[in-house]
NUSE-244422 format. One line per 8 residues: number of its first residue (from 1); their letters; for each residue y, z, x of C-alpha. Coordinates in nm, 4 decimals, m for minus. Example, Ala and Ser with C-alpha at 12.3 -4.5 7.8 and 13.67 -1.06 7.14 Angstrom:
2
1) AS) m0.4500,0.7800,1.2300  m0.1060,0.7140,1.3670
! end
This chain:
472
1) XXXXXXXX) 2.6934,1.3848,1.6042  2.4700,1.0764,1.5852  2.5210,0.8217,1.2748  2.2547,0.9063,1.0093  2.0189,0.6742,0.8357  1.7603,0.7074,0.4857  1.5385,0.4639,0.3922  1.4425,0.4333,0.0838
9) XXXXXXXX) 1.1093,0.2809,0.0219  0.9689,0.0758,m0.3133  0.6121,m0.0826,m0.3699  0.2780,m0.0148,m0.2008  0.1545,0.1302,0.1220  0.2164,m0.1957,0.3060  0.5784,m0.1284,0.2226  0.5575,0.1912,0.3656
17) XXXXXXXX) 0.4181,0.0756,0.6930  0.7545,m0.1409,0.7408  0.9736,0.1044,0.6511  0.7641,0.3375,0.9307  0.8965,0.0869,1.2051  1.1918,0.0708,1.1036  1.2792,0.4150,1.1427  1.0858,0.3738,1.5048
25) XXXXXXXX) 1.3722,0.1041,1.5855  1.6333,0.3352,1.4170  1.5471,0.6333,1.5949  1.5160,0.4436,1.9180  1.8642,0.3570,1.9269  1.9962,0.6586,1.8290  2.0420,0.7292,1.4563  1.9101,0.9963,1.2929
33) XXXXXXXX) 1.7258,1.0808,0.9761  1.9679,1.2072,0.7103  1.8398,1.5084,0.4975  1.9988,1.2787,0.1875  2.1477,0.9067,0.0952  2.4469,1.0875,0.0226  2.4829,1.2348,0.3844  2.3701,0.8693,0.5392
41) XXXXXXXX) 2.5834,0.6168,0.7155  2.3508,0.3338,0.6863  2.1232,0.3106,0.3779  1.7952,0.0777,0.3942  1.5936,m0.0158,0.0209  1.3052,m0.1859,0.1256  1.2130,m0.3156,m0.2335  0.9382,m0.4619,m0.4217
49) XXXXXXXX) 0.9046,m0.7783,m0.6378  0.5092,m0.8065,m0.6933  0.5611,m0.8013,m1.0731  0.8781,m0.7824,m1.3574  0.8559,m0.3721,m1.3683  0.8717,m0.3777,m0.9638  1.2009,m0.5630,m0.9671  1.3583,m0.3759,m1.1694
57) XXXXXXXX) 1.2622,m0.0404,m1.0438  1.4267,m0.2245,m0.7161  1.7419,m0.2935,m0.8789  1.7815,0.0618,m1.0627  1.7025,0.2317,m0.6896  1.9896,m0.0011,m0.5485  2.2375,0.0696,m0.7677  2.1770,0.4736,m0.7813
65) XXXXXXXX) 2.2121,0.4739,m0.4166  2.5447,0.2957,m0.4202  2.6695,0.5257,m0.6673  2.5613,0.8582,m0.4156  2.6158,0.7232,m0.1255  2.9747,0.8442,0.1076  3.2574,0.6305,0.1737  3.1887,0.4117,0.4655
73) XXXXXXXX) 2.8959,0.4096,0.4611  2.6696,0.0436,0.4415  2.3893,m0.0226,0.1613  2.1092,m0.2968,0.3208  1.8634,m0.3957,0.0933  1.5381,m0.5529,0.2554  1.1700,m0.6304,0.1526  1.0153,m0.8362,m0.0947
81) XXXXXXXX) 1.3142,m0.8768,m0.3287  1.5167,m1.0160,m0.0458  1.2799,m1.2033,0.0438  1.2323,m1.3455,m0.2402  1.5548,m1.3925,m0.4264  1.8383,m1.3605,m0.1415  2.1408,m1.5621,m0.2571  2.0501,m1.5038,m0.6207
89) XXXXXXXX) 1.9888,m1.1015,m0.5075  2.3744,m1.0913,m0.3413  2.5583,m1.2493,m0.5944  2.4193,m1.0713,m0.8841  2.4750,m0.6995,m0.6794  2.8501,m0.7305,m0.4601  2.7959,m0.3454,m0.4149  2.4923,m0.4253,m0.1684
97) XXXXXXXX) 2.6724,m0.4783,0.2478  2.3891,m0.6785,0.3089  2.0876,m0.8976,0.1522  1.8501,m0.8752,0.4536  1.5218,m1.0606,0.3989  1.2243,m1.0809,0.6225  1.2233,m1.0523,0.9992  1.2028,m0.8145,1.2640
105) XXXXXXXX) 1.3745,m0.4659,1.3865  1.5041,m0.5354,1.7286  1.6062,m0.2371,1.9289  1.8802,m0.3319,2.1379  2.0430,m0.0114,2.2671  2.2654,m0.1173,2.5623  2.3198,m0.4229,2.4732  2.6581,m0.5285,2.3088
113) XXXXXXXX) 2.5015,m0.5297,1.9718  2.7390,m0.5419,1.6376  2.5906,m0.3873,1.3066  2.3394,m0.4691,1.0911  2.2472,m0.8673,1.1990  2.1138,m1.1657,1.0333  1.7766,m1.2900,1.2967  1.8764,m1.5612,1.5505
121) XXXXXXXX) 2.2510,m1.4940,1.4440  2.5161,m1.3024,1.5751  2.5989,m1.0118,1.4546  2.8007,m0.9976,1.1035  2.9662,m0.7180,1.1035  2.8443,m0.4691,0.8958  2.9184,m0.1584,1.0953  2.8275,0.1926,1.0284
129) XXXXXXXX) 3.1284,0.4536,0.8478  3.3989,0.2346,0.9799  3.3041,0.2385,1.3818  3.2536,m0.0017,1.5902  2.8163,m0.0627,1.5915  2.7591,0.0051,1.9095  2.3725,m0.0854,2.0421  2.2385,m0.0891,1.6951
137) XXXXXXXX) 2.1055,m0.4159,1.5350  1.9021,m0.4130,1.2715  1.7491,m0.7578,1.2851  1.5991,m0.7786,0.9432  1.5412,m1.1721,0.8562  1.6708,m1.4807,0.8596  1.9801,m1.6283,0.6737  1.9541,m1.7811,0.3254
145) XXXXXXXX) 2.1471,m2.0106,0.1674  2.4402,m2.2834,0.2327  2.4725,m2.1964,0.6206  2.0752,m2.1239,0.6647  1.9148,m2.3828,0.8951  1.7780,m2.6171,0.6580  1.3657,m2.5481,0.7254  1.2991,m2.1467,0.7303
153) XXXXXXXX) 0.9566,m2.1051,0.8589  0.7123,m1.9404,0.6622  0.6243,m1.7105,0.9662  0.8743,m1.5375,1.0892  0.8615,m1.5688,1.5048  0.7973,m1.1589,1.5302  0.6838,m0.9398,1.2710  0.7457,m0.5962,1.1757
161) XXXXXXXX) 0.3866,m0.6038,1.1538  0.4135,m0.5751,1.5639  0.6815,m0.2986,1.6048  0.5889,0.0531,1.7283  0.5834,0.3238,1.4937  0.6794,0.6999,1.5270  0.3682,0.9471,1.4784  0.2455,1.0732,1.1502
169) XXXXXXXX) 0.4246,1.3272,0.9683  0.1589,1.4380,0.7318  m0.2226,1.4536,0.8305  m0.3120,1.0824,0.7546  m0.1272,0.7451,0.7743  m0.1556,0.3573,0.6534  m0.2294,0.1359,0.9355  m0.1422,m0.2467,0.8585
177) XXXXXXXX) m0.4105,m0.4789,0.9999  m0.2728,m0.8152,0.8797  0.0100,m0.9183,0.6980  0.0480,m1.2107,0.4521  m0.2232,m1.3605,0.2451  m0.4464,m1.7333,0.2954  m0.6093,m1.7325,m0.1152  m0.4367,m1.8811,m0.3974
185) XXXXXXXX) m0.4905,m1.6243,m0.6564  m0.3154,m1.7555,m1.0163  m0.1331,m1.4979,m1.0756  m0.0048,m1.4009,m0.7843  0.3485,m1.4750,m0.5955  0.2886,m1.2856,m0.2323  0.1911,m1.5363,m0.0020  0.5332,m1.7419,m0.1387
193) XXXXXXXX) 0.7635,m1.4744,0.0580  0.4582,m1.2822,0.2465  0.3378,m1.6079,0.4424  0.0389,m1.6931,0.5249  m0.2224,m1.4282,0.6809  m0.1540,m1.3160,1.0545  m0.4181,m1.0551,1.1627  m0.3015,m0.8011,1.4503
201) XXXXXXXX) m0.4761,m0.7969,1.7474  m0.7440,m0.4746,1.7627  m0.5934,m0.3573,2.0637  m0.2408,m0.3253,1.8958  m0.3761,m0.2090,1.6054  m0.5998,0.1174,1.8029  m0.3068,0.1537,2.0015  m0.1207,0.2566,1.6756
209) XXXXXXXX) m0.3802,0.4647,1.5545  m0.3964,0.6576,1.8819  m0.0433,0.6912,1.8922  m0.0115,0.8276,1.4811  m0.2411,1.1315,1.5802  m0.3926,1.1726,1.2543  m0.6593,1.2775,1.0608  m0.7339,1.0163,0.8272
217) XXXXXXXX) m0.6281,0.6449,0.8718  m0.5889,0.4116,0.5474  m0.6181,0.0550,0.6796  m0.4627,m0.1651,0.4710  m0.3429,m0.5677,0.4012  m0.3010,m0.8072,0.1789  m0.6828,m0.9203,0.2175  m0.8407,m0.6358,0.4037
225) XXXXXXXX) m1.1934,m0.7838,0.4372  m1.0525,m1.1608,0.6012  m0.8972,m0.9552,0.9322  m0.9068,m1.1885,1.2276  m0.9907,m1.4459,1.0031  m0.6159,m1.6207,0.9369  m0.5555,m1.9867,0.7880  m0.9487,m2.0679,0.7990
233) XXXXXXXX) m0.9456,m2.0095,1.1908  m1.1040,m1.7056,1.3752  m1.3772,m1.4953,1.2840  m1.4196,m1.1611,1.0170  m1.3539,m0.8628,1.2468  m1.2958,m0.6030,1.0070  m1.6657,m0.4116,1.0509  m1.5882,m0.3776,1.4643
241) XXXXXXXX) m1.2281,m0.2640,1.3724  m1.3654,0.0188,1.1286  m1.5797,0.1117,1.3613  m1.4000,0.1457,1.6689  m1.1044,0.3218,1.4766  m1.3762,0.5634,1.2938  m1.4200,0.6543,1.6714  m1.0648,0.7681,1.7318
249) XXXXXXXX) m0.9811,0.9464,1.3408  m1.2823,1.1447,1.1640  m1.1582,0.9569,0.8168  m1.1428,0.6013,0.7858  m1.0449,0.4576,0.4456  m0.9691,0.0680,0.3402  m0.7929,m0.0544,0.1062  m0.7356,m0.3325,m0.1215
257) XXXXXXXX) m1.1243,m0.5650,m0.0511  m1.1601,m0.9103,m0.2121  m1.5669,m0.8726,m0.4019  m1.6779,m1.1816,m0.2367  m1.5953,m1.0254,0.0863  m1.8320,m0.6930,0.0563  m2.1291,m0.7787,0.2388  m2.3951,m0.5328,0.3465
265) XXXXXXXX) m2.2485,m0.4794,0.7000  m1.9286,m0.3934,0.5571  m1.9966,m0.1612,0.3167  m2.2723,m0.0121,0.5719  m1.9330,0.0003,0.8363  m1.7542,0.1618,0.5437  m2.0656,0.4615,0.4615  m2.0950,0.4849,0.8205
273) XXXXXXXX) m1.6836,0.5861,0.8980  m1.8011,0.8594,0.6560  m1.5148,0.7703,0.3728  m1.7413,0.5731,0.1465  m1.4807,0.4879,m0.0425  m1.4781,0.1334,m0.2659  m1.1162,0.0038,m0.3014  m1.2264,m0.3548,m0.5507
281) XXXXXXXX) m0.9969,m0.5825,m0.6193  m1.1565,m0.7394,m0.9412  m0.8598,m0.8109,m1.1816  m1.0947,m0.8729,m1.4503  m1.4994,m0.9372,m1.5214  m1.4235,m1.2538,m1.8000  m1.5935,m1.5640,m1.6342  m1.4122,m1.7781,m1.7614
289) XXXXXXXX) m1.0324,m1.5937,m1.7537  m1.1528,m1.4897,m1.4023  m1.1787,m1.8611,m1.3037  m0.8134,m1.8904,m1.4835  m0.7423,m1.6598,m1.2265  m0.8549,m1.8591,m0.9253  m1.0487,m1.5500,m0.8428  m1.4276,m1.5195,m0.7802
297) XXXXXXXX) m1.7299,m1.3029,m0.9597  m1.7771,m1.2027,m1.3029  m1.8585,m0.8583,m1.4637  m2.2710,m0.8631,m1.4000  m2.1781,m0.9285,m1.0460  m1.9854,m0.6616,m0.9725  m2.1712,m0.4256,m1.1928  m2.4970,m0.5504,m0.9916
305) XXXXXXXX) m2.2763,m0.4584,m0.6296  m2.1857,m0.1686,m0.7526  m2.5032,m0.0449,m0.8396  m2.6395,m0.1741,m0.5099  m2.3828,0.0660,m0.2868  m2.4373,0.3659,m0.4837  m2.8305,0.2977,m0.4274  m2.7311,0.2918,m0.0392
313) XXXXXXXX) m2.5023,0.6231,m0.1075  m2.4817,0.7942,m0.4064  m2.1853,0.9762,m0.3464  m1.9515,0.6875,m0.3240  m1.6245,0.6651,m0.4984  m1.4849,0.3395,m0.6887  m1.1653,0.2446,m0.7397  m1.0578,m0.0692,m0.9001
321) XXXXXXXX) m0.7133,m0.2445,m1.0449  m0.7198,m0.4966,m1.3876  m0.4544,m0.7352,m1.5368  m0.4550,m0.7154,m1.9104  m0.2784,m0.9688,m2.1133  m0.3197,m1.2999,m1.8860  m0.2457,m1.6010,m2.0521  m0.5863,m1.6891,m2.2298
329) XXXXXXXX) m0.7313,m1.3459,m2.2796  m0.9059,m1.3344,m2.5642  m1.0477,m1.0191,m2.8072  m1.3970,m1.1190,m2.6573  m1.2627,m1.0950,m2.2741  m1.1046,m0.7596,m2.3987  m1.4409,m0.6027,m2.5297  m1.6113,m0.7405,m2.2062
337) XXXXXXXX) m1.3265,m0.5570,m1.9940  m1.3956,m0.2339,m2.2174  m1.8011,m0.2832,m2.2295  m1.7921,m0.3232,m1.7719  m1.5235,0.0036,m1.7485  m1.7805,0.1953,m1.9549  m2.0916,0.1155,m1.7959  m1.9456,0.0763,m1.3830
345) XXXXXXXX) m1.7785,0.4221,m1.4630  m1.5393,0.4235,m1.1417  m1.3755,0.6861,m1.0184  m0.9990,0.5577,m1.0362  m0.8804,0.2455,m1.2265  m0.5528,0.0606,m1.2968  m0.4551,m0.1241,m1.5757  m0.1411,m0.3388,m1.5443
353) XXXXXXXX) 0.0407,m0.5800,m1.7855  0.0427,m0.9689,m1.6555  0.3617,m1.0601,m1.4981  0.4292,m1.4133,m1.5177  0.5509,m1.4740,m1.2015  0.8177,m1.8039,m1.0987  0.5963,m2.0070,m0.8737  0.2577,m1.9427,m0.9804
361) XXXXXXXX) m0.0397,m2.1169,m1.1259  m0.0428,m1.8567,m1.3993  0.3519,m1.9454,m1.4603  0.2790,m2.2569,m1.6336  0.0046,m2.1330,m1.8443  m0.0707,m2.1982,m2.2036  m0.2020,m1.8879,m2.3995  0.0246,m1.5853,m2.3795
369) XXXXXXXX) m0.0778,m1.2692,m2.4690  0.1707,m1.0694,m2.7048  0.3594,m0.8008,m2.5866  0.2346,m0.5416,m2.8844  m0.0813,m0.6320,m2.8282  m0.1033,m0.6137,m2.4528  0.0308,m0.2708,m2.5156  m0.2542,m0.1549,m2.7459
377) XXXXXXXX) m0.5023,m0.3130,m2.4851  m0.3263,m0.0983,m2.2312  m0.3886,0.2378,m2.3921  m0.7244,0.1320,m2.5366  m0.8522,0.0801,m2.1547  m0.6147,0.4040,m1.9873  m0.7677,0.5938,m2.2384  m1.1468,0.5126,m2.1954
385) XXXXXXXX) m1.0604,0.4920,m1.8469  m0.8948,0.8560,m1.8281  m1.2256,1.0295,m2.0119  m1.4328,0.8795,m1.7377  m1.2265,0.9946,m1.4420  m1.2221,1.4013,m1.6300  m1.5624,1.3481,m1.6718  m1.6704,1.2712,m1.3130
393) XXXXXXXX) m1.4594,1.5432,m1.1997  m1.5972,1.7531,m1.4228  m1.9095,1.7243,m1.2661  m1.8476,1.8091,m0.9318  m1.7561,2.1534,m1.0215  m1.9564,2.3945,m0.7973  m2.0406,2.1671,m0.5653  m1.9436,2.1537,m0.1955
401) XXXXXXXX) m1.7014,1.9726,m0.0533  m1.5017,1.8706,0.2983  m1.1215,1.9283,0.2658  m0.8344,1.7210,0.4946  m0.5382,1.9769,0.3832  m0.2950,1.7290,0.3734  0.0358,2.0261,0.3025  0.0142,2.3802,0.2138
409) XXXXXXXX) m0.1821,2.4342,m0.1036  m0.3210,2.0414,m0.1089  m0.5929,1.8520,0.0137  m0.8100,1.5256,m0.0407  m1.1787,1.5131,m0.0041  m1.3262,1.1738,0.0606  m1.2712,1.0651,m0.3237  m0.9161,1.0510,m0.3387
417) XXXXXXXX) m0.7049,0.7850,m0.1377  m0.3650,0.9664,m0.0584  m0.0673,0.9125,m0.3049  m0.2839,0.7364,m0.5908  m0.5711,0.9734,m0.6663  m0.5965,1.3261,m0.7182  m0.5464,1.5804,m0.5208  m0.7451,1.8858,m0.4655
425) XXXXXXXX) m0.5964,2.2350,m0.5110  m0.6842,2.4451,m0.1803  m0.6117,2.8060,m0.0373  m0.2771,2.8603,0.0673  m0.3372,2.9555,0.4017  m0.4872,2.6589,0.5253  m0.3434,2.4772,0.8154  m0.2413,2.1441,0.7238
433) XXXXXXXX) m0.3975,1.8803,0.9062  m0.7132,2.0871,0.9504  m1.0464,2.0464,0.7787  m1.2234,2.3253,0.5573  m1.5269,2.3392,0.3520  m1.4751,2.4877,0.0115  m1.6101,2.4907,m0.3213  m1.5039,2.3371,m0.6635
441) XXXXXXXX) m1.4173,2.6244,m0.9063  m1.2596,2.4184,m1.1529  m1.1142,2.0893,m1.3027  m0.8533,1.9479,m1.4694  m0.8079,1.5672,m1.5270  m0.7940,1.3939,m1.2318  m0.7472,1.6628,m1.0114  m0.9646,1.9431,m0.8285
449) XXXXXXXX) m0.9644,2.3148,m0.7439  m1.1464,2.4108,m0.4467  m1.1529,2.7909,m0.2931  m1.3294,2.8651,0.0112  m1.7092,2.9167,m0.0154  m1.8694,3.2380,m0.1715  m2.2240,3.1230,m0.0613  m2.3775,2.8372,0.0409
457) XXXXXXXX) m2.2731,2.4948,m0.2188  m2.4324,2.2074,m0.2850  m2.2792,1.9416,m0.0549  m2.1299,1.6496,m0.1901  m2.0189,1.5220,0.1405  m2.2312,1.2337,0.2083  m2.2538,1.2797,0.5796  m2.2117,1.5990,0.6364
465) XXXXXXXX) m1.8718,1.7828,0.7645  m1.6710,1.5787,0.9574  m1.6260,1.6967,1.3666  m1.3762,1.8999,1.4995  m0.9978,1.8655,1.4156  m0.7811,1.6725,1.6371  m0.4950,1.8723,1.7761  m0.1637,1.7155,1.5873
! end
C-alpha cells in the first residue's frame, strides 16, 4: 500500500497553486492522497502570514493536525510562516518534524533520497511512519539559522512557481503567472519572504493551462498587471498572455490588478476574454493616507476608471479589498471611504483591519487607530457594503445568464470569482464542467438561483454564450 500524504492549505489562491505542485511531486514519486490527516503518513501546512489573524489561523491548523494525526507519522509545515519566522516558528512548536521554508519540490524517485530534505542539504531524516524514505524528497527551502550559509538569497535558484502540476479537479483552476512582488507598498511584508517579482515564461505558463483542462482559468500574482515586467527590466506582457490563454479556456479571469496598471488595452484584453471581471486593488481612496500607504490614486480616480469601463461594458463586475484602521486614518478618511463605497457600488468588497506588520514602513508609524473603533468602522463599511451587493443581485433577477457548473447543484456566471463570491444555485442535473444558459428566479444575499429557461431572458452575458465545452 503506498505511504499517504494531505496537504493542508492556508491563505490565498497563490497558496493554493504551490500546494497544487506539490502534490504533482508527491504523486510522482509515489504517495498517495489520504482521504484524511488522520489516515496520512506525511502531513504538509502550507501556511499564511500576510497579516496577525493569518498567523494565527496557521498556528491553530498546526496544532489540530498534530493532535489527529497517527503515530509515525511526520507534520512539515511550509509557506509563508516558514518563511518568514523559521527558527522562531520551530522552537515555539517542538510538535512540528520539520520547519520547511521556501524552495522547490524535487522529485527524485530512484535516486537514494532520505525523507523530507532541507534544499542544497542532505537529507535529515525525517522519514515517513518509521521506514526508511525511499525516493521521496521533499525539497522545500533552504536552512535557517546557526548552520544556514550565512547569505540566503532572496530568490530561491528554482521555484515552485516552475513545477508541473496535476490537472484540475473541479471545472476551473488558478494559474500563477509571477511570483514575488517589485513595489514597496507601506503596509505590506510579502516581498520580505516572497522576493522580488519573477514572471514565468508564456510558454510555461500555456503549457499549464493546456495541461489543467479546464473551463475557466483565474490568473493570478502578487502584481498581476507588471507580468514580464520583473525588477524594472522587461516589458508588460500581461494583455498577449490573456489573450493567447482566452484562446485555449472559454473563461479567463485575473486577479489581484494594481489601478495605475489598468490601461485601456488591458481592460479591452480583459472585456474581450469575455470575463469582464475588475479585481482593484485600491486599499483606500484618502489622498493623503493613500500616499501613507506608498500606494497610488485617490477616490475621484478610481471612481472616474470605474465609470470609464462600465461605459465600455456595462455589465462588468467590481471587486475591490480596503484596510481600515491604518495608522493616521482619520473620521474624515472614514466618511470618504463610506461616501466612494456608496457611489462606485461594486459588486464584492473586503474590509480588513490593519496589521502592523515587523518590517514595514507602516510598522513604525505614528497614529494608531483603536481597536474599538476599527471595529465599528468595520461593520459600518460590511454593512453598507452588504446592502449594495443584495441589491445588485437583486436586480438581475429574471435576467439571462451563462452558467460554468462548477459541482452538482453550483455554478458561477461571469460575476463571481470562484471561492470568494457567490455562487449560483443551478439544476441538479447539470454536468459539472459544462456550460448552460438559465434564468435568475430568485435572490438571496450574495448568492443566485438560476433554473433553466422558460422562454427567451434578457441576456446579461456581455458577449454572448461562451463556445462549446471542452471535453474534461
Amino acid at each position: 500500500m503506498p505511504r499517504r500524504f494531505w496537504i493542508e492549505t492556508l491563505g490565498c489562491p497563490k497558496n493554493q497553486v504551490d500546494s497544487d505542485k506539490l502534490v504533482g511531486t508527491l504523486l510522482a514519486d509515489g504517495l498517495a492522497p489520504a482521504e484524511a490527516p488522520g489516515e496520512a503518513d506525511l502531513i504538509v501546512v502550507n501556511t499564511c502570514a500576510f497579516i496577525e489573524d493569518a498567523r494565527q489561523e496557521s498556528i491553530d491548523t498546526i496544532l489540530q493536525l498534530d493532535d489527529h494525526r497517527r503515530p509515525g507519522s511526520r507534520l512539515v509545515v511550509s509557506g509563508c510562516l516558514a518563511e518568514r519566522y523559521g527558527d522562531e516558528l520551530a522552537e515555539a512548536l517542538p510538535e512540528v518534524d520539520l520547519v520547511a521554508p521556501f524552495g522547490v519540490p524535487v522529485n527524485l524517485a530512484g535516486e537514494p533520497a532520505t525523507g523530507v530534505t532541507v534544499a542544497g542539504e542532505p537529507a535529515t531524516g525525517v522519514t515517513v511512519a518509521g521506514e526508511p524514505a525511499t525516493g521521496v524528497t521533499v525539497t522545500l527551502g533552504p536552512r535557517r539559522g546557526p548552520n544556514a550559509a550565512s547569505t540566503i538569497p532572496a530568490v530561491p535558484s528554482f521555484d515552485l512557481l516552475n513545477l508541473p502540476r496535476p490537472p484540475a479537479t473541479a471545472p476551473w483552476a488558478y494559474v500563477k503567472i509571477a511570483e514575488g512582488c517589485d513595489r514597496a507598498c507601506g503596509f505590506c511584508a510579502i516581498p520580505s519572504f516572497r522576493g522580488p517579482q519573477r514572471s514565468r515564461t508564456r510558454q510555461a505558463i500555456m503549457a499549464e493551462v493546456e495541461a489543467l483542462g479546464v473551463q475557466e482559468v483565474v490568473l493570478v500574482a502578487q502584481d498581476l498587471a507588471s507580468y514580464g515586467r520583473d525588477q524594472g527590466r522587461g516589458e508588460r506582457e500581461i494583455v498577449p498572455l490573456v489573450a493567447e490563454v482566452a484562446g485555449l479556456v472559454p473563461r479567463v479571469r485575473l486577479l489581484y490588478l494594481y489601478p495605475s496598471d489598468l490601461t485601456d488595452r488591458l481592460v479591452d484584453a480583459i472585456c474581450a476574454a469575455g470575463v469582464p471581471y475588475f479585481d482593484l486593488s485600491l486599499q483606500h481612496v484618502s489622498p493623503p493616507l493613500l500616499r501613507r500607504m506608498r500606494r497610488w490614486g485617490d477616490g475621484e480616480r478610481f471612481l472616474a476608471r470605474i465609470a470609464d469601463i462600465r461605459r465600455r461594458e456595462p455589465e462588468a463586475a467590481f471587486r475591490s479589498n480596503f484596510i481600515v484602521g491604518y495608522p493616521g486614518e482619520t473620521e474624515a478618511d472614514h466618511d470618504h471611504l463610506l461616501r466612494f463605497v456608496e457611489e462606485a457600488q461594486l459588486d464584492w468588497c473586503g474590509f480588513f483591519a490593519f496589521s502592523r506588520e515587523e518590517g514595514t514602513y507602516a510598522a513604525g508609524l505614528d497614529g494608531g487607530v483603536a481597536d474599538g473603533l476599527v471595529k465599528e468602522r468595520l461593520a459600518e463599511l460590511g454593512e453598507l457594503q452588504d446592502t449594495i451587493t443584495a441589491t445588485r443581485r437583486d436586480r438581475l433577477i429574471g435576467t439571462g445568464v451563462d452558467v460554468l457548473v462548477d459541482a452538482v447543484g453550483v455554478g458561477r456566471t461571469f460575476r463571481e470569482a470562484p471561492e470568494i463570491d457567490g455562487i449560483v444555485e443551478v439544476p441538479t442535473e447539470l454536468e459539472p464542467g459544462t456550460f448552460a444558459s438559465l434564468t435568475v428566479s430568485a435572490a438571496a444575499g450574495p448568492d443566485l438561483v438560476a433554473v433553466r429557461c422558460p422562454e427567451p431572458a434578457v441576456s446579461t452575458t456581455p458577449h454572448g454564450p461562451p463556445g462549446p465545452s471542452r471535453a474534461r
